[in-house]
N, C-alpha and C positions, 0 to 999 in steps of 0.2 A: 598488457602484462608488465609488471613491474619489478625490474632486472634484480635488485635488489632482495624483493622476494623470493628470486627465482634461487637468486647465490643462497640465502636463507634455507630454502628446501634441501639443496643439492648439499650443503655444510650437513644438515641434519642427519643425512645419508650417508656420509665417507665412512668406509666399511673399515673395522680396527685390525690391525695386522693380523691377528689369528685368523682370521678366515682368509682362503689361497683365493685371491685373486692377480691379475696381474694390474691394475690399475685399481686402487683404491674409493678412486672419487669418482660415484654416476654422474650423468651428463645430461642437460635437457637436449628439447628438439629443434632439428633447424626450423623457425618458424619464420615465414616472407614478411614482407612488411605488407602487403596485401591479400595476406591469407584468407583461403576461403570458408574456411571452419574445417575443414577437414586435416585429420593425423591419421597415417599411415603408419604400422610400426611392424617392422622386421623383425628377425629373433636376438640375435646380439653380434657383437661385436669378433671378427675374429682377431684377434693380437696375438696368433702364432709368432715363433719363427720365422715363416712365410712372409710376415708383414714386422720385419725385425727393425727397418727405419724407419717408419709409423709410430711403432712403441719408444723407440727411442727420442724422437719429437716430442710424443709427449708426457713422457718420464722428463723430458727437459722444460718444459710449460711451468707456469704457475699453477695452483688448486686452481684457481677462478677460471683461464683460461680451456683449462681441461674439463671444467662444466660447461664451457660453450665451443667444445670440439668440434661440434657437427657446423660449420659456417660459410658454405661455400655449397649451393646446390647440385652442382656439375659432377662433385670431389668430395663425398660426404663421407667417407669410409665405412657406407652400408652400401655391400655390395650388390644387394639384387634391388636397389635404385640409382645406384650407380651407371650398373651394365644398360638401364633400358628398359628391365623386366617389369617393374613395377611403375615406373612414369608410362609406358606405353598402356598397363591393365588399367590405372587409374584414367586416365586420360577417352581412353574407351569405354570403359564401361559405366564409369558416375557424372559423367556431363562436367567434369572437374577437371580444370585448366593443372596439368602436374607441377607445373613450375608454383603454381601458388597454392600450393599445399605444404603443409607442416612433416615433417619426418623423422624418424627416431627408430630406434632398437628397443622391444619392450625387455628384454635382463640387460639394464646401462653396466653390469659389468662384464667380462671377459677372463675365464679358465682357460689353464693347457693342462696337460699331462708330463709325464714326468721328461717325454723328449721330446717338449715345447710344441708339441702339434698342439691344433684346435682343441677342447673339448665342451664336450654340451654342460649346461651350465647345470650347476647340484638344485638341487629341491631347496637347500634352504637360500639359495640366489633366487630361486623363481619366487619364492615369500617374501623376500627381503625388496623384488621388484613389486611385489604387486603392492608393500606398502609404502616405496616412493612413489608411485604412481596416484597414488591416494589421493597423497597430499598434493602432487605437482599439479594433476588433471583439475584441483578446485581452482587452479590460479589461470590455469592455460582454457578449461571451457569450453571444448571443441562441440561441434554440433556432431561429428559424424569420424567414428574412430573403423578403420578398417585394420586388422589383422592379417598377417601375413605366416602361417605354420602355425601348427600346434600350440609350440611354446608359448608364442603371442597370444595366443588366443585364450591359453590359460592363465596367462600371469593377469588380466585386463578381466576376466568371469570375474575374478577372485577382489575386483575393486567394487567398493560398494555404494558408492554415490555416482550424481551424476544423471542426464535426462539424455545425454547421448544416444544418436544410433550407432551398431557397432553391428560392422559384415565381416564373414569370419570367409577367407580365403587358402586357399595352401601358400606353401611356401616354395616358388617357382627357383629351387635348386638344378644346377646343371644334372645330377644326379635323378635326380623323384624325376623330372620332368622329360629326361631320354630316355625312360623306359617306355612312357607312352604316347608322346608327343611325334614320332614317326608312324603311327596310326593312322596319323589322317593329312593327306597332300599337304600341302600349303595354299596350292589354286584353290581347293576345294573349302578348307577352311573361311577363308580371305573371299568366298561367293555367298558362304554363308550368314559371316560375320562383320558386314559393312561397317560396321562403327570401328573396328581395328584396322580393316582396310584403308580409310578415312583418314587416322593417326600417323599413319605409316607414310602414306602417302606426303601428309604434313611432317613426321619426324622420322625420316629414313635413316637419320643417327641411331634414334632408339634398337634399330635393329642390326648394328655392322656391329662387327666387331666378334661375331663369331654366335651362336647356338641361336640363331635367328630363328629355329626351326620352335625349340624351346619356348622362345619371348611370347611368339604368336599364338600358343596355344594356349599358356599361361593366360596373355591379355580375351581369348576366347574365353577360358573357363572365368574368367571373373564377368564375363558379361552376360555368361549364363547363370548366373549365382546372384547376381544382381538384378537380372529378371524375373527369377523363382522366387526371390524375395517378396517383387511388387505385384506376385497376382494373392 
């Protein structure tokens, strides 16, 4: 990929003050220097309140620098790769090593509402992503695009090139996923599902740090959805 290009793309996209966003300029993905063709992409960015020294970093950055936000795999400011959630489903269920995989938010911008909480991004954001995406996805070329929620899953239908596979996943929110993720054990799960057991075992980080009950179900249901796929 040719950085150059990439700045070229992301320039072509900086969104013009009229429309509410809180950061103007979308962002590519973090991609590894051994990546393995796969992109993984969450829903977006939250830039609350909540994350008020975040925004303010990088309201302080350059344009350029804030196209290449996402740089540090550990610390991406997407949070359901962040916690675990998503390195541990990837990692189980597509034979795909998470650290060398690509990562992103499919809407690169970020909404609040008028008392700076989060909010879901407008219709003409989810358009305006699926035509950055457009253009980005002919430079980037991944072999195999996984979705993470809804939103993802629409803004990415909505692109029209491209020879990619593309598996369409939930989105393993602490919300969606405590409603029914206490259904079924964890022992019980983790007898069924040896490829998460396996991970676990290998990255017991992915799972601390709290809704561990959540991660494991998540990394289950991607592995069931990734087997329905291949009969």
């Amino acid at each position: 990929m040719n950085k150059e290009q990439l700045i070229e793309v992301c320039r072509n996209h900086v969104l013009p003050p009229d429309i509410d966003v809180v950061i103007r300029e979308p962002y590519v993905p973090f991609v590894p220097g051994n990546w393995n063709g796969v992109l993984v992409l969450a829903e977006s960015q939250n830039l609350s309140k909540t994350n008020a020294d975040y925004v303010a970093n990088l309201k302080a950055f350059s344009d350029t620098r804030r196209f290449f936000r996402l740089n540090h795999p550990d610390d991406l400011g997407i949070q359901p790769w962040d916690d675990g959630s998503l390195k541990l489903a990837i990692e189980s269920a597509f034979s795909a090593r998470a650290m060398r995989t690509a990562v992103s938010n499919s809407v690169v911008w970020s909404q609040v509402n008028h008392e700076g909480d989060n909010a879901n991004p407008s219709g003409v954001l989810l358009e305006l992503s699926s035509g950055f995406w457009q253009e980005l996805l002919s430079l980037i070329n991944p072999k195999h695009i996984v979705t993470s929620g809804n939103i993802a899953h629409g803004v990415i239908e909505k692109v029209k090139l491209g020879s990619w596979k593309h598996t369409k996943l939930w989105l393993p929110s602490p919300s969606a996923m405590s409603r029914i993720s206490g259904m079924f054990p964890q022992k019980e799960l983790l007898s069924r599902y040896p490829e998460v057991k396996k991970v676990i075992n290998e990255h017991p980080e992915w799972v601390n740090g709290g809704y561990r009950q959540n991660k494991i179900f998540f990394a289950c249901h991607a592995v069931t959805i990734v087997k329905a796929n291949e009969v």
